[in-house]
C-alpha positions in Angstrom: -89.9 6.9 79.8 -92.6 5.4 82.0 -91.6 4.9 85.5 -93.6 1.5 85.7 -90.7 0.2 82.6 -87.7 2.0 84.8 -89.1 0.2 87.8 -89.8 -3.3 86.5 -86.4 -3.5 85.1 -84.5 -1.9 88.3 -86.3 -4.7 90.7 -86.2 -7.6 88.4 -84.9 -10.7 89.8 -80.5 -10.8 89.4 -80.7 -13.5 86.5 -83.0 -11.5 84.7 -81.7 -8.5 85.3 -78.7 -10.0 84.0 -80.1 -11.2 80.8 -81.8 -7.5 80.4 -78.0 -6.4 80.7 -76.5 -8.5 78.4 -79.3 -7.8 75.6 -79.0 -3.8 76.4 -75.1 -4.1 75.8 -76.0 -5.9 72.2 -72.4 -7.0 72.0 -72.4 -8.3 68.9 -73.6 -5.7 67.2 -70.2 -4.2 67.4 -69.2 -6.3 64.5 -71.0 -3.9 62.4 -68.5 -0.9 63.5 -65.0 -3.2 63.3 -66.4 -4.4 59.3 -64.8 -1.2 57.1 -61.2 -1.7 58.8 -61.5 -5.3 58.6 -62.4 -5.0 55.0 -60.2 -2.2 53.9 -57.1 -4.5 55.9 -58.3 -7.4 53.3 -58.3 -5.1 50.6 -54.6 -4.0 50.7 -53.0 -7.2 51.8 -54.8 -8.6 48.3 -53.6 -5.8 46.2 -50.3 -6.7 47.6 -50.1 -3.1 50.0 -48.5 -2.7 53.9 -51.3 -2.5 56.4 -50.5 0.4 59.6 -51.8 -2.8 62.2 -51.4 0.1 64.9 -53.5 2.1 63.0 -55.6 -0.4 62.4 -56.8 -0.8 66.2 -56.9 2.8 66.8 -59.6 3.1 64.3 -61.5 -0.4 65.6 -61.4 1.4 68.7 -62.7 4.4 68.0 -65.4 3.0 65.6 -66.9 0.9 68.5 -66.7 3.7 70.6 -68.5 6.3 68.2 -71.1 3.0 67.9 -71.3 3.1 71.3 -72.6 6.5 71.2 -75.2 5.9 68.7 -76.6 2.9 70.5 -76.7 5.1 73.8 -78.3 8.1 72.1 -80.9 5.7 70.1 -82.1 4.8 73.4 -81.7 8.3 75.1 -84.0 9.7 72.0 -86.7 6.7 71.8 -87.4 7.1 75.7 -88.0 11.0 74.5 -90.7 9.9 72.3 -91.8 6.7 74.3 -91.0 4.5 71.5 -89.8 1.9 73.8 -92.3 2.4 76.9 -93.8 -0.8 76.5 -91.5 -3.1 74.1 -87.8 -2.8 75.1 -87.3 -3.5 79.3 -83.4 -4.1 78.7 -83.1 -0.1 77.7 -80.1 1.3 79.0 -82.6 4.2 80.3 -84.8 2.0 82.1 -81.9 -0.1 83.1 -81.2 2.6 84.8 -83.5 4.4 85.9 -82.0 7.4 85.0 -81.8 9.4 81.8 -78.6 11.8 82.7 -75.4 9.1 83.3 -76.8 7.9 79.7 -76.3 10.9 78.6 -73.2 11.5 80.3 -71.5 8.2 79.1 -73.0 8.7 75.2 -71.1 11.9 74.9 -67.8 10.5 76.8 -68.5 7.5 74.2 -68.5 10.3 71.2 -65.4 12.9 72.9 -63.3 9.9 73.4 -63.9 8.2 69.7 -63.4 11.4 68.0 -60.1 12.5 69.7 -59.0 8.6 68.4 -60.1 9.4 65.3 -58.2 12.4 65.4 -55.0 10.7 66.0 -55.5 8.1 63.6 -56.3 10.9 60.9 -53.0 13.0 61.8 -51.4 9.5 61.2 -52.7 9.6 58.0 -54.9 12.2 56.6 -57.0 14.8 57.6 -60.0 13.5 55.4 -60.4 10.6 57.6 -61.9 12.7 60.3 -64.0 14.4 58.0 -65.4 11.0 56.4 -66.2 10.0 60.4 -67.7 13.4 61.2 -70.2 12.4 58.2 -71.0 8.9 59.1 -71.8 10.5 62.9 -73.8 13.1 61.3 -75.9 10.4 59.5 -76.2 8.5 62.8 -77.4 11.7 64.3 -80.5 12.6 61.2 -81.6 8.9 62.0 -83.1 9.2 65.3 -81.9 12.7 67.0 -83.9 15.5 67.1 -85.0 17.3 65.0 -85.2 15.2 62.4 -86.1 11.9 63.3 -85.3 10.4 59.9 -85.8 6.8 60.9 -89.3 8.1 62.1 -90.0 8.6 58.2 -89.0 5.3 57.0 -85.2 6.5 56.2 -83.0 4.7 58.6 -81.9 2.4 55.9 -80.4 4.4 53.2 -78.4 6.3 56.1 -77.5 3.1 57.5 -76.0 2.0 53.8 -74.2 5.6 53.3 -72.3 5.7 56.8 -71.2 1.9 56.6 -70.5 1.7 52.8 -68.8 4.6 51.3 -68.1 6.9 53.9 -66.9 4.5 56.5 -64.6 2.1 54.0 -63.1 5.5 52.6 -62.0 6.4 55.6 -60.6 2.9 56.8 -58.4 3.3 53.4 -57.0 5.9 53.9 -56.0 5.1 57.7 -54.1 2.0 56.5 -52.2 3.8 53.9 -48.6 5.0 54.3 -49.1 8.8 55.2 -46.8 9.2 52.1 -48.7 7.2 49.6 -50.4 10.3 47.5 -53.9 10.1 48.6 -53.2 10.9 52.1 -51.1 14.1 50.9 -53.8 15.0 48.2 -56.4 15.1 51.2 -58.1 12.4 47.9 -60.6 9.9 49.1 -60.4 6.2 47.4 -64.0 6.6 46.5 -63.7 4.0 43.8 -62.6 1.3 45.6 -64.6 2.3 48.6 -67.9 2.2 46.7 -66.7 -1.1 45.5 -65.4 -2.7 48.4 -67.9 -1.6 50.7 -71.1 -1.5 48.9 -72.4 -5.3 49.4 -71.2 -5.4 53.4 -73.2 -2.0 53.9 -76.0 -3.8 52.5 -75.8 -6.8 55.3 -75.5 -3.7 58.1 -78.5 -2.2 56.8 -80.1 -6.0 56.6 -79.4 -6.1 60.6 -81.3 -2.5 61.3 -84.3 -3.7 58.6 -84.6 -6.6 60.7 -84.4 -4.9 64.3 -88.0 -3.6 63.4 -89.6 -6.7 62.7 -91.0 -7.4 66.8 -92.0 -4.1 67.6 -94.2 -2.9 64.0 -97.2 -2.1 66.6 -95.7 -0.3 69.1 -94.0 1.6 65.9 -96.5 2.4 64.4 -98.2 3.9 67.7 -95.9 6.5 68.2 -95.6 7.7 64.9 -92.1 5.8 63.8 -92.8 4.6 60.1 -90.1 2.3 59.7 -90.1 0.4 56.2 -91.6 -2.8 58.1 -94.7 -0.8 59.1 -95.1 0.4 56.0 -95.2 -2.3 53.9 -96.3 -4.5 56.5 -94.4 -7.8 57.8 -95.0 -10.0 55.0 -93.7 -7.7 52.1 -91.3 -6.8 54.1 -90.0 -10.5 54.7 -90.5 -11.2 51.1 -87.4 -8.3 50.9 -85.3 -10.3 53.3 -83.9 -12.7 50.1 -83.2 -9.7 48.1 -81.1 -8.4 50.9 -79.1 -11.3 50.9 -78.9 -11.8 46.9 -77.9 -8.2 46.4 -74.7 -8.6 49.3 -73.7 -11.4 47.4 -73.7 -9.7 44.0 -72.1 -6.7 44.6 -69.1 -8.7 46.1 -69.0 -11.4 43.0 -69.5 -8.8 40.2 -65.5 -8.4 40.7 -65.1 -11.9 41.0 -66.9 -12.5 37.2 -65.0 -10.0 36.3 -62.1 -10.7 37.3 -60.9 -7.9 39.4 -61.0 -9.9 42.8 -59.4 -13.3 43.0 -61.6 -16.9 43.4 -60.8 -16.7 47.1 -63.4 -14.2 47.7 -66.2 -16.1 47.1 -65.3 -16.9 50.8 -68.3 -14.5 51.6 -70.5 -16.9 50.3 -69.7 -18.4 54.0 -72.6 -16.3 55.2 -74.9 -18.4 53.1 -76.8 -20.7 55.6 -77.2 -17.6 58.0 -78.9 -15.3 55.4 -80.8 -18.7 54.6 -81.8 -19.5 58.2 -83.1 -15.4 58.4 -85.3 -15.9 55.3 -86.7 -19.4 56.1 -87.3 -17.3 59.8 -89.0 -14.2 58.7 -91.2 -15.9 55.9 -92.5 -18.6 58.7 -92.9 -16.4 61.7 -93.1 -12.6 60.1 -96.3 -12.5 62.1 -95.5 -13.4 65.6 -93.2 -11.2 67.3 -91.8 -13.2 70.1 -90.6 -16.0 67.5 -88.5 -12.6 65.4 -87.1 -10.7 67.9 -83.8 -12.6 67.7 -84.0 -11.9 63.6 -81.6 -9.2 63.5 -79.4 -11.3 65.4 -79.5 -14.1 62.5 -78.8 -10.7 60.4 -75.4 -9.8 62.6 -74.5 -13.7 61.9 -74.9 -13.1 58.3 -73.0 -9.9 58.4 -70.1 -10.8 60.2 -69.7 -13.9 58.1 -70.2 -12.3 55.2 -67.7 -9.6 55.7 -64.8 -11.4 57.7 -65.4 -14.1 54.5 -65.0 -11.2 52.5 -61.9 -9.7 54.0 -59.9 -13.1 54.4 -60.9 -14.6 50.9 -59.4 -11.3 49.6 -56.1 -11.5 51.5 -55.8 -15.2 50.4 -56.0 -14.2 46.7 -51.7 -13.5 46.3 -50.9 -16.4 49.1 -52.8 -18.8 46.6 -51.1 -17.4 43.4 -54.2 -15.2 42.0 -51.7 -12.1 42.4 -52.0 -8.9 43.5 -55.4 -6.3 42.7 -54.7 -4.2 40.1 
């Protein structure tokens, strides 16, 4: 990276330097990691099976580890290309000033989550590490070298198969009773995982779609062709409602169906959120300073959506709808 970035951000004034801090950290976007337990909890209190609670926050915490990675690396790999020289001054590397501690904390981030994950797996099954391993590995092809795949455009359909399938399979099966027969099998639940997951993967990818919207230009000058620079912001805003319809479908198909009770049209919580983000993005699509806080509308409509999601589906035998076949 550009020492004139490094610099500006090391000497800024304490409040700004705070604020710089507080955006590099991107707290909330830890709510993305914590969503597959959180849903896969839901799921077996509604179909009327014990939830492992210890396991449960073994897994939150390694997931927000193992996010912490990603975040770290994403920034170690866009100061390599200079992706961020001009349009992101709360980078953890120009924070910093420094690329190495990054890199040092990124892989304490990733040693630390997978040895959790570890444990949790030999708490449960052995195929939960390997589901996790995946979901790195597609965090890795996004922005590490040397494939770059969010450089191509790809981001998003990684984004979809770490946080859908891959990561809700593995959330089931750490819940589960080490005796229950899928954890003996080494069999992953990837029915109910493609079900279960598939609509709240779609509001994570939502947030990353979004993230692109401020910095198309400086994008598109070092060669990253996200989907917003290659359809431009407009069509790419005009995507936003689909986004938000297709969440909402894939969680209410079961609903119409009738293999999720009433209660789980709690999701539908997340409904002025994804409303605000469209009304945002098809206004102001053009000016970057009035989007930069769009993925942030995204991480509203995400975390809605999914704790909606989760706590509508546990409701379901409390209110008499019964158990999930």
């Amino acid at each position: 990276m550009p020492d004139r970035q490094a610099v500006a951000s090391l000497h800024a004034p304490v409040a700004e330097r705070r604020r710089l801090w507080k955006a590099a950290i991107k707290w909330p976007m830890y709510s993305v990691a914590v969503m597959p337990v959180v849903l896969a909890a839901g799921w077996r209190l509604a179909a009327g099976q014990p939830v492992r609670w210890s396991q449960a926050l073994g897994f939150l915490v390694a997931a927000v580890l193992l996010l912490l990675w990603e975040n770290l690396s994403n920034d170690l790999f866009d100061a390599e290309t200079g992706v961020d020289t001009n349009g992101k001054p709360h980078s953890v590397v120009a924070l910093l000033g420094r690329r190495r501690p990054v890199r040092r904390l990124a892989n304490l981030a990733l040693l630390l989550g997978l040895l959790l994950m570890l444990v949790v797996a030999l708490h449960s099954s052995l195929a939960v590490l390997s589901l996790v391993l995946v979901s790195c590995g597609l965090g890795y092809l996004y922005q590490g070298p040397p494939f770059r795949l969010g450089y191509l455009g790809l981001g998003e359909p990684l984004c979809w198969l770490a946080f859908g399938p891959f990561a809700t399979a593995a959330a089931l099966l750490v819940l589960a009773p080490s005796a229950e027969p899928a954890a003996i099998a080494f069999r992953v639940p990837w029915t109910v995982a493609l079900r279960l997951g598939a609509g709240p993967a779609l509001a994570t990818t939502l947030v990353l779609f979004c993230s692109h919207f401020h910095q198309t230009e400086e994008d598109a000058a070092h060669g990253k062709r996200s989907p917003v620079v290659r359809l431009g912001t407009a069509r790419a805003a005009a995507l936003v409602p689909w986004f938000v319809a297709g969440t909402l479908a894939l969680e209410w198909v079961p609903i119409l169906q009738g293999d999720w009770p009433l209660t789980a049209l709690l999701s539908g919580l997340a409904l002025p959120a994804g409303a605000a983000l469209i009304r945002l993005l098809r206004e102001h699509h053009h000016t970057p300073d009035r989007v930069v806080g769009s993925k942030f509308l995204a991480l509203r409509f995400q975390a809605l959506n999914g704790l909606g999601l989760s706590v509508g589906l546990a409701l379901g035998p409390w209110l008499g709808f019964g158990p999930l076949a």
